[in-house]
C-alpha angles and dihedrals in degrees: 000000000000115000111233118245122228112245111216110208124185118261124269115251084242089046081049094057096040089046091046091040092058086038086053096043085047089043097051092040099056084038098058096038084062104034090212108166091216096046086051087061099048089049096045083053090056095041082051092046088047094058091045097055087044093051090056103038079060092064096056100035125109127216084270093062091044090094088051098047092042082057097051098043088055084053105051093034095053082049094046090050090045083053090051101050096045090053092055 
């Protein structure tokens, strides 16, 4: 009998925004806990690519992924003010 392989397949684009938005929120946690300059501005370029993948995740979604996205959004928005607070 033959084991089955794993199959590895890409990530969704939707996968893609939920996986960069919880980069992003461990990114600016440990970021603003430190207060690393260098770490900030890590974390500021996740929290960026995470908008950019959620921005255009909202140009393909349907009504059904509305609930996911609006997740994600209240996610991403409550770290990038966490990130702004702590810059300033």
């Amino acid at each position: 009998m033959k084991e089955a392989k794993a199959v590895s397949k890409p990530f969704n684009g939707f996968e893609q925004v939920s996986m960069k938005v919880e980069a992003a929120q461990q990114m600016i946690g440990s970021a603003t806990v430190t207060m690393d300059p260098e770490s900030l501005q890590r974390a500021a370029t996740a929290a960026a690519e995470a908008r950019a993948q959620l921005e255009q995740m909202k140009g393909v979604a349907t009504d059904l992924d509305a609930d996911f996205l609006q997740e994600q959004e209240a996610k991403l928005s409550s770290v990038e003010h966490q990130l702004i607070a702590a810059k300033h």
